[in-house]
C-alpha positions in Angstrom: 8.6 8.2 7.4 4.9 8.5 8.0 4.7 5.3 10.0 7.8 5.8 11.9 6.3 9.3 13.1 2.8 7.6 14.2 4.7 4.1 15.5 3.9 4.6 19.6 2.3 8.4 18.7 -0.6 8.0 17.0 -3.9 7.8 19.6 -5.3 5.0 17.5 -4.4 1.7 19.5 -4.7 -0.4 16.2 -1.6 1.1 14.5 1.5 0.0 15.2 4.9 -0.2 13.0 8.0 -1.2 15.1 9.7 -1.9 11.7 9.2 1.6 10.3 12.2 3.3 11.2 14.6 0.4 11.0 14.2 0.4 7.4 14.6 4.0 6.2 17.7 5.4 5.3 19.7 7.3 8.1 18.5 10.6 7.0 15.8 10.1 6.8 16.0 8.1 10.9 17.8 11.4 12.0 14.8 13.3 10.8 11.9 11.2 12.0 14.3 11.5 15.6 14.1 15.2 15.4 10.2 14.9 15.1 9.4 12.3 18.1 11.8 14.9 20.2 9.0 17.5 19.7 12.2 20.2 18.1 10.9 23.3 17.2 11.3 23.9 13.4 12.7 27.0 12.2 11.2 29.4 9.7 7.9 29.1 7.7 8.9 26.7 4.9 10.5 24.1 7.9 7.2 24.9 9.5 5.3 23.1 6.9 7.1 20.5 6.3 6.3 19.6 9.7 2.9 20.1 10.0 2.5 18.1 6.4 4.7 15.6 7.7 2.8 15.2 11.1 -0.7 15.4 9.1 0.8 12.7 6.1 1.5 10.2 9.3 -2.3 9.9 9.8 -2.6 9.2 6.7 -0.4 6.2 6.8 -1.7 4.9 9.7 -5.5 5.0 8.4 -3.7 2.9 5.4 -1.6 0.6 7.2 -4.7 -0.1 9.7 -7.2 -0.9 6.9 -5.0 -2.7 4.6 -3.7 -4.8 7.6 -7.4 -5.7 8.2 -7.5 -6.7 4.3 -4.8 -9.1 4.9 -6.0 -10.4 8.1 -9.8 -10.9 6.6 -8.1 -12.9 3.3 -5.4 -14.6 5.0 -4.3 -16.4 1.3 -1.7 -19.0 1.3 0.1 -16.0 -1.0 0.7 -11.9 -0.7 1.9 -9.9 -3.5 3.3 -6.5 -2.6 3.2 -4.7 -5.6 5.5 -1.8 -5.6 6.5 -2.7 -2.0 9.2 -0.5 -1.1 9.7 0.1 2.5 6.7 -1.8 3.4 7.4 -3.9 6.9 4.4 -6.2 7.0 6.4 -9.5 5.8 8.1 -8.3 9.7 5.7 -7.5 11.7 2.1 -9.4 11.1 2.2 -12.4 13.0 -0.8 -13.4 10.7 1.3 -13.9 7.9 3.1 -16.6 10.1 1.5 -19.4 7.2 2.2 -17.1 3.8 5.0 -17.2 1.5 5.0 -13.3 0.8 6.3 -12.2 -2.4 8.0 -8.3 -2.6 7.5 -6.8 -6.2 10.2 -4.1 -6.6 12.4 -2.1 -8.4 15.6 -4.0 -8.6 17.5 -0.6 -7.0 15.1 -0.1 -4.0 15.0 -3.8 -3.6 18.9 -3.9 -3.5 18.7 -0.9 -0.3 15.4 -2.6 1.4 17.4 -6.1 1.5 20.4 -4.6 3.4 17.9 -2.9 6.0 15.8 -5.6 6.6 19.1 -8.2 7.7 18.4 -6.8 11.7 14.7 -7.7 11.8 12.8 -11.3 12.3 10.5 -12.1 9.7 7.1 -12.9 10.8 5.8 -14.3 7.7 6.7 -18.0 6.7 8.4 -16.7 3.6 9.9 -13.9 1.9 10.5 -13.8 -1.9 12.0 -10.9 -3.3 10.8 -9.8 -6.9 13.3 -7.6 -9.1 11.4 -6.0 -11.4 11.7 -2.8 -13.5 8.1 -2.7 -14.5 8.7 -0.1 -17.7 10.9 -3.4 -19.1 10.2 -7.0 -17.3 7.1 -9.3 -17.3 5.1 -9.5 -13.8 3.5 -12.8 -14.6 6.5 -14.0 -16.0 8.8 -12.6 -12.8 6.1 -14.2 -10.4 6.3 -17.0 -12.1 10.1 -17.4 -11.7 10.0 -16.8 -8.0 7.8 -19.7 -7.6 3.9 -17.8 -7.3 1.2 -20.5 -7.7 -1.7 -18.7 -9.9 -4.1 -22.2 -8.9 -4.4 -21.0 -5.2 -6.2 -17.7 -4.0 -3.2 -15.0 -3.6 -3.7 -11.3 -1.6 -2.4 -8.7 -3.3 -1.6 -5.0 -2.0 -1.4 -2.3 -4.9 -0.7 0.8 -2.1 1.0 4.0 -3.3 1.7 2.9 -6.6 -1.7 3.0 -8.6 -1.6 7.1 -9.2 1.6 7.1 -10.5 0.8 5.3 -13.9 -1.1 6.1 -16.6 -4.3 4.6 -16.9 -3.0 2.1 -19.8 -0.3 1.0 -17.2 -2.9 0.3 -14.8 -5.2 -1.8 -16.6 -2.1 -3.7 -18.4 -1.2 -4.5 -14.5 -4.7 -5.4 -14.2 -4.3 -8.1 -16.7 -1.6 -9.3 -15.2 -2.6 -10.0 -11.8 -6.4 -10.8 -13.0 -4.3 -14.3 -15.0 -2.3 -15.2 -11.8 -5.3 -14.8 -9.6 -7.2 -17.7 -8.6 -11.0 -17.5 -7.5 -11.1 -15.8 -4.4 -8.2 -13.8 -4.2 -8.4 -10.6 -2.8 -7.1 -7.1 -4.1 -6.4 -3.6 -2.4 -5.5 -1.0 -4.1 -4.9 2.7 -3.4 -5.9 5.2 -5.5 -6.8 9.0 -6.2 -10.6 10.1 -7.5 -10.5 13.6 -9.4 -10.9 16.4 -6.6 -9.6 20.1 -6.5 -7.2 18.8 -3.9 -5.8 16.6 -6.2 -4.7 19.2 -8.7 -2.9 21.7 -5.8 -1.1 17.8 -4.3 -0.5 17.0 -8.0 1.5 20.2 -8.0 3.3 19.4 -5.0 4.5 15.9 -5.9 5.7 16.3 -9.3 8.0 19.0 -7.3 9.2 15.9 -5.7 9.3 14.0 -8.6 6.6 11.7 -8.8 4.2 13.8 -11.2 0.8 11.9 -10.7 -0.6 10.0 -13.6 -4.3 9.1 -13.0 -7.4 9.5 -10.9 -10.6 7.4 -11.3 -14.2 8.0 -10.2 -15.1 5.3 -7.6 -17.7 4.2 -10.7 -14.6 3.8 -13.2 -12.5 2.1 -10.7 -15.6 -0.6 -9.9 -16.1 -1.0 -13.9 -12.4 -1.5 -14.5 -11.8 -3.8 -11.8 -15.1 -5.5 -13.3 -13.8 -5.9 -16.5 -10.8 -7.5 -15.4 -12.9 -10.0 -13.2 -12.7 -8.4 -9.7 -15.9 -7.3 -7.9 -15.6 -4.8 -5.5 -16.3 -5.6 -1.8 -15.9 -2.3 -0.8 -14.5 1.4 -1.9 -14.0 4.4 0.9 -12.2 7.4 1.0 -9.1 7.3 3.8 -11.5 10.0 5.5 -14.3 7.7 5.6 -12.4 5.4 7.2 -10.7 7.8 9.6 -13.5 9.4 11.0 -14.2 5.8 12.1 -10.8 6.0 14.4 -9.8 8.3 17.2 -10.6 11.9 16.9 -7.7 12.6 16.5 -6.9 10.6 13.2 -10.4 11.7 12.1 -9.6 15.2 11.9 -6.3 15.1 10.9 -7.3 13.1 8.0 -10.7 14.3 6.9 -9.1 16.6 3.9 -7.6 13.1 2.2 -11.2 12.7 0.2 -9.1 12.1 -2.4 -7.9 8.9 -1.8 -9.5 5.7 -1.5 -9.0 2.1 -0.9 -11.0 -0.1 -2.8 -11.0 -3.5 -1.8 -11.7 -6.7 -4.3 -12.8 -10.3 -4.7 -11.7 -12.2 -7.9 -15.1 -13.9 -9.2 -15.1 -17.5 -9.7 -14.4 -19.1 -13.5 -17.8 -19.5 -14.5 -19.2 -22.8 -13.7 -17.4 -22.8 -10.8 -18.4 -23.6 -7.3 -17.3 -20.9 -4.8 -15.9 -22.6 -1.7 -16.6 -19.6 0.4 -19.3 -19.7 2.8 
């Protein structure tokens, strides 16, 4: 919903989603409608929603813009969306026109996604769906099945998922990806520090559902990703990177100190010979 809102709003000129609304539920479409008309909501708590919603779409596009960037900067014969869910990028990056994409999933979203998805063009040279249930199925195993080469470099997007686990979840994924990543492959993953915002948006969330399950100091994130053979290339907070964009974004975003986007290199085996210049 986020990037449907900021798709041809947003003043930053480097986001752009045509594939946003297309995929989300019609609902959810009416509602995102109802916001690009500008209606008036009505009453306080309709009120908030709107300014949270309108603030939340920054968000996403300081996300989707430095992710997107990520991708661009790797360009891997391989992306793994982990936890991709609505994501549209398989759809709409014209960079991805020599990648075999793979979509790691819930089997349920995956089902929905799959029906929405049947109107647009793919941009990328191949789509691979990936059932899994994480809480009961193998990711190297299911990769494996759908045909992911571990021998070549593969880019891997961890967005919108990491704070949702516990931290044993997280480094068990960890392992997972660190034995079906060649040298060289690249990681980005999302994910909340400890903050006194975090605790009143933990609140919120697990309202919603989705109680968050961990936060990491940018120093434990770095170690972890360490000891599972990734060094960190770099690690800003989605403020830091919006006060880089238009005003606009950079104000709208500068309370989201809380989350960061860490971005990471798998090291070479040892003895290895890098073959990047």
């Amino acid at each position: 919903m986020g990037r449907a809102i900021a798709h041809l709003a947003t003043s930053e000129a480097r986001f752009s989603d045509p594939t946003a609304l297309a995929l989300l539920p019609r609902d959810a479409r009416a509602f995102v409608e109802r916001f690009r008309q500008g209606a008036t909501p009505q009453g306080m708590g309709a009120r908030l929603r709107h300014a949270y919603h309108a603030r939340q779409s920054q968000v996403m596009v300081v996300r989707t813009v430095a992710i997107d960037d990520a991708v661009r900067a790797a360009l891997s014969p391989q992306l793994v969306i982990l936890g991709a869910g609505l994501d549209g990028r398989s759809w709409r990056m014209p960079e991805l026109r020599d990648t075999v994409v793979f979509e790691v999933d819930h089997p349920d979203s995956q089902r929905e996604k799959r029906k929405r998805v049947a109107s647009l063009g793919k941009a990328a040279r191949e789509i691979r769906f990936v059932p899994l249930d994480l809480a009961h199925g193998s990711l190297e195993d299911d990769l494996a099945l759908a045909g992911h080469d571990p021998s070549v470099p593969t880019t891997w997007i961890w967005e919108g998922v990491v704070m949702y686990l516990t931290p044993a979840q997280v480094s068990a994924s960890l392992t997972a990806i660190a034995r079906r990543s060649a040298p060289l492959s690249r990681l980005s993953v999302l994910y909340h520090r400890p903050t006194l915002l975090l605790g009143a948006v933990g609140m919120f969330v697990r309202r919603l559902g989705e109680p968050l399950r961990s936060a990491f100091p940018p120093e434990a994130m770095r170690l972890l990703l360490s000891e599972h053979g990734f060094r960190v290339l770099e690690d800003r907070s989605i403020a830091e990177i919006g006060s880089a964009m238009t005003p606009d974004v950079g104000r709208a975003t500068a309370f989201a100190r809380h989350m960061r986007l860490a971005i990471a290199e798998r090291l070479p085996l040892p003895g290895a010979k890098s073959c990047r210049p």
